[in-house]
C-alpha positions as CSV (number, residue, x, y, z in Angstrom):
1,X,18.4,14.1,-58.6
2,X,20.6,14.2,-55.1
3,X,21.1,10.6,-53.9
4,X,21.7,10.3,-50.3
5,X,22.6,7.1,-48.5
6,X,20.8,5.2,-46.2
7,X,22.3,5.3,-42.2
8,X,21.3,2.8,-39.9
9,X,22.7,3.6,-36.2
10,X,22.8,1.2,-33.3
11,X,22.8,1.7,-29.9
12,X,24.6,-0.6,-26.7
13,X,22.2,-0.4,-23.3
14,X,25.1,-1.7,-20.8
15,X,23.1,-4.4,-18.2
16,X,25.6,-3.1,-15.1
17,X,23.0,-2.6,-12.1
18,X,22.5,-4.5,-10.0
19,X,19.5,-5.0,-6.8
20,X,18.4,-6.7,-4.5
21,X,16.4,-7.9,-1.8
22,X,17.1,-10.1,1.1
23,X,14.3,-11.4,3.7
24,X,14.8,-14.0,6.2
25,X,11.4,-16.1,7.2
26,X,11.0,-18.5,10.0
27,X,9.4,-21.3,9.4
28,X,5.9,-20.4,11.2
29,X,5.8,-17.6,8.2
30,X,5.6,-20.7,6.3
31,X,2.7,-22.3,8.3
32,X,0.9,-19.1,6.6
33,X,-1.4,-19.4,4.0
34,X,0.1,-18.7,0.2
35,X,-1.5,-15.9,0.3
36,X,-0.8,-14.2,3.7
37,X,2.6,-15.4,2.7
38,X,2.8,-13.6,0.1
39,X,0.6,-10.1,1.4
40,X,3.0,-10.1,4.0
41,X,6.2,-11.2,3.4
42,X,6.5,-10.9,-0.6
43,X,4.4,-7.9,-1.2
44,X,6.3,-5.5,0.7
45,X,10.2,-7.1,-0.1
46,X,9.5,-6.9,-4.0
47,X,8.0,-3.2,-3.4
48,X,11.0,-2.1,-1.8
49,X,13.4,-3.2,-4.6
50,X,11.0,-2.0,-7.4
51,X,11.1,1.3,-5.9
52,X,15.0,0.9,-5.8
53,X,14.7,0.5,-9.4
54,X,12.5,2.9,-10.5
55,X,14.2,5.8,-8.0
56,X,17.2,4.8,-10.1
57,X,16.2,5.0,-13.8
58,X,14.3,7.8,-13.2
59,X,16.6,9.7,-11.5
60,X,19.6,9.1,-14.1
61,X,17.4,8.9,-17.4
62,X,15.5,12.6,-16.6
63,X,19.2,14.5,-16.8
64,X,19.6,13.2,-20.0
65,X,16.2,14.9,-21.3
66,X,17.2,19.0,-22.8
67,X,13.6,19.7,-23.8
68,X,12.0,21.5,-21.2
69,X,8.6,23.5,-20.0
70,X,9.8,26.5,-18.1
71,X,7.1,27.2,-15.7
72,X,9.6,28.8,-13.4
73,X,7.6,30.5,-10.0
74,X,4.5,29.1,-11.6
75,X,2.5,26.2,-10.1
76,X,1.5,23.5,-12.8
77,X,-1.6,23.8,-14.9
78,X,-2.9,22.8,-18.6
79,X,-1.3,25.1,-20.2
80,X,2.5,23.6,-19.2
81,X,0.6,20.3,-20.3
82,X,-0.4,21.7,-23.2
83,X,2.9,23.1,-23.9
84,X,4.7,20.0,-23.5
85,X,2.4,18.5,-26.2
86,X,3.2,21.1,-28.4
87,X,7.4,21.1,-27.6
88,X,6.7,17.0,-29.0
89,X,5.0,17.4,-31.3
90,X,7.5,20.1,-33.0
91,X,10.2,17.1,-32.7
92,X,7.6,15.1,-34.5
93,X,6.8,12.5,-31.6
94,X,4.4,10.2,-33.2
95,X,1.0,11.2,-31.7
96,X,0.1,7.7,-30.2
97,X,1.7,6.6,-27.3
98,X,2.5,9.4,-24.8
99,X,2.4,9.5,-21.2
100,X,2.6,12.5,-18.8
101,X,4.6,11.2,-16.1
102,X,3.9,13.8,-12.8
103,X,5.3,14.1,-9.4
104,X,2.6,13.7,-6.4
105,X,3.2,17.2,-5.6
106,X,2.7,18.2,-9.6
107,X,-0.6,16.3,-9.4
108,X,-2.3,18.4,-6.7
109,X,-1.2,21.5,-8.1
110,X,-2.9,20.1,-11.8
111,X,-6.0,18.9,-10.0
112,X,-6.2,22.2,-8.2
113,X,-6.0,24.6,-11.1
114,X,-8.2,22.7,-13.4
115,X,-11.1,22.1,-11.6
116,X,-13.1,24.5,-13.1
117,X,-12.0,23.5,-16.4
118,X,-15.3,21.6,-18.7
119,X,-14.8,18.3,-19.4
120,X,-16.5,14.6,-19.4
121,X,-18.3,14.3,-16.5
122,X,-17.3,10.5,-16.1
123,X,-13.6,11.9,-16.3
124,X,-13.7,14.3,-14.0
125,X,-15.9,13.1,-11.3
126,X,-12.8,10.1,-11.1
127,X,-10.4,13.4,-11.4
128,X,-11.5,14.4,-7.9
129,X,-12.7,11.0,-6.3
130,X,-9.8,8.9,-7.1
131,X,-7.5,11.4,-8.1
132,X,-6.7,9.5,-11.1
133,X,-6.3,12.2,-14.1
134,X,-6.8,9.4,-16.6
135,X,-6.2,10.7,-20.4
136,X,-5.7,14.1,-20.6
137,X,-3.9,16.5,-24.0
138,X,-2.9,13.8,-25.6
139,X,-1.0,11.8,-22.9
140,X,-1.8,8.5,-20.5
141,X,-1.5,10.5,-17.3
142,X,0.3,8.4,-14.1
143,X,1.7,9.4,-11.0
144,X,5.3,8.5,-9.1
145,X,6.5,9.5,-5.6
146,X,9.7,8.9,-7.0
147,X,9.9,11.3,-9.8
148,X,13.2,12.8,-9.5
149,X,14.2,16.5,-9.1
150,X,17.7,17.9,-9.3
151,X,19.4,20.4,-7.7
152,X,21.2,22.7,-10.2
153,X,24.7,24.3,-10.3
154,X,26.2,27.5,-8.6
155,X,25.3,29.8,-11.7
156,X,22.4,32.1,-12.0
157,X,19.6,32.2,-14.6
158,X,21.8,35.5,-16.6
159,X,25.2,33.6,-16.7
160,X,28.4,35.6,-17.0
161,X,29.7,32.8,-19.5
162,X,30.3,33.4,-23.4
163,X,31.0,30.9,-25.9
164,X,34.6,31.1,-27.5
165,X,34.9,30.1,-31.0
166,X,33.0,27.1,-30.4
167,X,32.7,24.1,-33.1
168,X,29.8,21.3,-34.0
169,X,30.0,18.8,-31.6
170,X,29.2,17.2,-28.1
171,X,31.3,20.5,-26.6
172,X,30.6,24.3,-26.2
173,X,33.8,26.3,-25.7
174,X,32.9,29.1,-23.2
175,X,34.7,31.3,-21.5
176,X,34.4,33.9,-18.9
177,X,32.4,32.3,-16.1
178,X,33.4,31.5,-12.7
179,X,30.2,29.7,-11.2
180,X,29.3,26.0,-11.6
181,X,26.8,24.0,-13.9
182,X,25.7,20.6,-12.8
183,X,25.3,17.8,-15.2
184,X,21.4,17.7,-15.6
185,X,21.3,21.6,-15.9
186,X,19.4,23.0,-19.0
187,X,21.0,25.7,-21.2
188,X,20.4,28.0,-24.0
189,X,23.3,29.6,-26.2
190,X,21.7,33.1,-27.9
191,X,21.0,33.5,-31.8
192,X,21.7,29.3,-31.5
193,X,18.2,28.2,-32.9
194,X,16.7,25.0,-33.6
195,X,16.0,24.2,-36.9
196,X,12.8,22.0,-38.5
197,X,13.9,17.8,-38.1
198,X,12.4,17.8,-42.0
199,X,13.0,21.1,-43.7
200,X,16.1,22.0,-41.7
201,X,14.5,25.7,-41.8
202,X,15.2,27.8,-38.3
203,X,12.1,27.5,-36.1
204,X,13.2,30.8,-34.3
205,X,13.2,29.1,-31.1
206,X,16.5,28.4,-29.2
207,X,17.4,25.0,-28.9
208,X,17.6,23.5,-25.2
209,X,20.7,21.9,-24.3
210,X,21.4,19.7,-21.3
211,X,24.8,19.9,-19.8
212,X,26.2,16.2,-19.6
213,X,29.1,16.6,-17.0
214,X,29.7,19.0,-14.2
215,X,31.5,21.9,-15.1
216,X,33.0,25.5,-13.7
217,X,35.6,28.3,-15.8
218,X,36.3,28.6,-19.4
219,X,36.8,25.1,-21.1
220,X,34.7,22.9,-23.2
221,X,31.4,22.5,-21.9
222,X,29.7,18.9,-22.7
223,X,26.9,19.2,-23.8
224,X,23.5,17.1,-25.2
225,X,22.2,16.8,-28.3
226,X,25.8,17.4,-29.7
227,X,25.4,20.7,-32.6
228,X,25.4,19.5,-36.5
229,X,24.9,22.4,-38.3
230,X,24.3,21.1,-41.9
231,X,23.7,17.8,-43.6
232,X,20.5,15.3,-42.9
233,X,21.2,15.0,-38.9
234,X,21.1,19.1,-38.9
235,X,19.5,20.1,-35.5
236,X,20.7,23.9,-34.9
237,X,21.4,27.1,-37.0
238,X,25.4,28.2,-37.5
239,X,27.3,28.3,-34.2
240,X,29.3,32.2,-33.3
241,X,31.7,33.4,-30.7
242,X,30.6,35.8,-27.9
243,X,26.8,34.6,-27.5
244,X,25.8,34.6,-24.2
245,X,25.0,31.1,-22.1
246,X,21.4,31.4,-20.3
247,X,20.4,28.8,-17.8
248,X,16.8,27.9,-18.0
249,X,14.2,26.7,-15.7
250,X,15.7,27.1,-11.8
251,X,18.2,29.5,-10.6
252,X,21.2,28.9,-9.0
253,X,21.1,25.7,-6.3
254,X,17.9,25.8,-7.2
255,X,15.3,22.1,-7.8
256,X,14.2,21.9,-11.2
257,X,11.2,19.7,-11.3
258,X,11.3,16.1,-13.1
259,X,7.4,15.6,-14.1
260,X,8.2,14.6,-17.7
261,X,6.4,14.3,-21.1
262,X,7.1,11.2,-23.5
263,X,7.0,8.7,-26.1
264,X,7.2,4.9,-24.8
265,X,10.1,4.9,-26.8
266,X,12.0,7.8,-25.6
267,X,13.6,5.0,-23.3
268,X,14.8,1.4,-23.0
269,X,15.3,-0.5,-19.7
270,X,16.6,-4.3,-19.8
271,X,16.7,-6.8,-17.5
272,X,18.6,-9.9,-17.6
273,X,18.8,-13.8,-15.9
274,X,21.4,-14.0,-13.0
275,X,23.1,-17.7,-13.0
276,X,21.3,-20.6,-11.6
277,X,21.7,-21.0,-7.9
278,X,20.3,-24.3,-7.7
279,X,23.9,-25.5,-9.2
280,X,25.4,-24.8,-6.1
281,X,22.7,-26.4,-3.5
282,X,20.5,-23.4,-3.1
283,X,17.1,-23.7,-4.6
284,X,16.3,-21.1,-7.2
285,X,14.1,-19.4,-9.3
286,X,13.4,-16.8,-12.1
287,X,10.4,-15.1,-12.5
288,X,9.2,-12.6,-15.1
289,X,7.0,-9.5,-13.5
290,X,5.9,-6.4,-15.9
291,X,8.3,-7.5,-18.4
292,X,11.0,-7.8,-15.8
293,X,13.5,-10.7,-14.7
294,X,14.0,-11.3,-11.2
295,X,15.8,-14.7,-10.1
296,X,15.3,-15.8,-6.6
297,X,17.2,-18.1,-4.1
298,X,16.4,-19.4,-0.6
299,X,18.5,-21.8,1.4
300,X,18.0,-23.7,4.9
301,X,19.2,-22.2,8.4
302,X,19.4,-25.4,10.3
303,X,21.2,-23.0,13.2
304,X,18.0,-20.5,13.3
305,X,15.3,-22.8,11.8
306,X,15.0,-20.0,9.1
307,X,15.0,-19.3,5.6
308,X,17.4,-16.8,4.2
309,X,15.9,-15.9,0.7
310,X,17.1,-12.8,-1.7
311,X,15.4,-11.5,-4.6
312,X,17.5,-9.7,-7.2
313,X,17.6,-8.3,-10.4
314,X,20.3,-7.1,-13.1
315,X,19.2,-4.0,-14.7
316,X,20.4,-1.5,-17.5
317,X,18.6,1.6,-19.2
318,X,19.0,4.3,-21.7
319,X,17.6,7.1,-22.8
320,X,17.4,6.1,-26.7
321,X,15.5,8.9,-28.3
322,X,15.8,12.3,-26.0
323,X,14.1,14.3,-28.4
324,X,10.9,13.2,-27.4
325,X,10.8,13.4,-24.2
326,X,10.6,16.5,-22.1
327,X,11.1,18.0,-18.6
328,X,8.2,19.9,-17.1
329,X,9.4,22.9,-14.9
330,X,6.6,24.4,-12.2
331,X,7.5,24.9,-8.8
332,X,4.9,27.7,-7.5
């Protein structure tokens, strides 16, 4: 009988942004009912830094993500969905819990190429009234304007680059390659195969890498999920020298689309309390909305007859679990 030890890992979520919100009423805003106050005034401030928030997450925690659907010069339909199920359920994402998060212009395409497609008639008739795609392979399907894409690096799809006596670890020695990779880009490193999360048998299928800083020449390329190529946290066959680095998804200065796939917990975000204004003669408040903290002040213009108020929030986020979540790719 092998013992093995038990590893329990940790992970720190830094709580370093910070936004806000500022709005300055006059007093007849007041006069206002509650709610036209609050249609008018409230409403559209607290939309504007929400979106500031989400636009900022999303952006940051999608070039963390190396799994990816490569529906290059394609335009998006079930089967990229369908893939992206598959691609998380071969990390062994638990089944419950998944949400397709797609792009406005991700969701056309979708409704577009599926509408021939059988299903419940209830479903579909609020497909193509509302445009609401509701529960579809497996996921809880939602929308965003601010789904994020990135604009890749210098280097074409067929890189020049070769790996050079690289070791396990969070960096690929290449050599040979002139053009630029831009942290966010998703790479592949030939005969470098990802292996079963259980078994730690080869799956045949190359692993996806995300590159994690910007980078240009030979030198150490940093690189996400970091290579183990034996023990329990195995994720990739035996490393060689000479393989050739392929970019996936866009070519060079190219948008590679940030429609994702995921778990709930693929991802952490954590707010936190500001300091009490109300200590230093403002009047405060803190207010808990969808499981966020936002503390407001407001103080008394007796110049303007105004009220200067700000609503703000201290934010952090991290992508906990990578592995499953993935990018979708489809830009035809």
């Amino acid at each position: 009988m092998v013992v093995q030890d038990t590893v329990e890992t940790s992970q720190t979520v830094t709580v370093n942004k910070h936004k806000h919100v500022a709005i300055n009423f006059g007093m007849q805003e007041l006069a206002l009912s509650l709610d036209d106050f609050s249609k008018r005034i409230l409403e559209p401030a607290m939309a504007v830094l929400a979106a500031a928030v989400e636009s900022d997450a999303l952006g940051n925690m999608t070039k963390d993500i190396y799994n990816i659907i490569d529906g290059d010069a394609a335009a998006l339909d079930f089967s990229h969905v369908a893939d992206a199920q598959a691609k998380l359920g071969d990390t062994l994402t638990p089944p419950d819990s998944r949400t397709l998060l797609l792009s406005n212009a991700h969701v056309a395409k979708f409704l577009n190429a599926n509408k021939g497609l059988f299903n419940p008639q209830g479903g579909v008739s609020k497909q193509y009234r509302k445009g609401i795609l509701g529960e579809i392979c497996g996921f809880e399907v939602g929308s965003s304007s601010l789904v994020s894409n990135h604009t890749t690096g210098t280097e074409v799809k067929a890189t020049a680059y070769l790996t050079n006596n690289p070791v396990v670890g969070a960096l690929m020695a290449v050599d040979t390659g002139t053009l630029t990779f831009l942290a966010g880009d998703i790479v592949t490193f030939a005969d470098l195969f990802r292996v079963h999360p259980e078994t730690k048998v080869s799956t045949g299928i190359l692993q996806q890498f995300v590159v994690t800083a910007n980078h240009n020449g030979a030198g150490d390329m940093a690189i996400s999920p970091a290579t183990v190529t034996s023990g329990a946290k195995q994720n990739v066959t035996g490393l060689a020298d000479g393989k050739a680095v392929v970019k996936v998804g866009a070519a060079a200065d190219e948008l590679l689309n940030g429609s994702l796939a995921f778990h709930k917990e693929a991802f952490v975000f954590v707010s936190a309390d500001l300091p009490d204004v109300s200590q230093f003669g403002a009047w405060g408040a803190r207010r808990t909305v969808d499981g966020m903290r936002f503390n407001i002040a407001k103080q008394f213009d007796i110049l303007n007859y105004k009220i200067p108020a700000r609503i703000d929030i201290i934010y952090g986020y991290k992508t906990r679990y990578p592995e499953i979540a993935c990018r979708i790719h489809a830009d035809g």
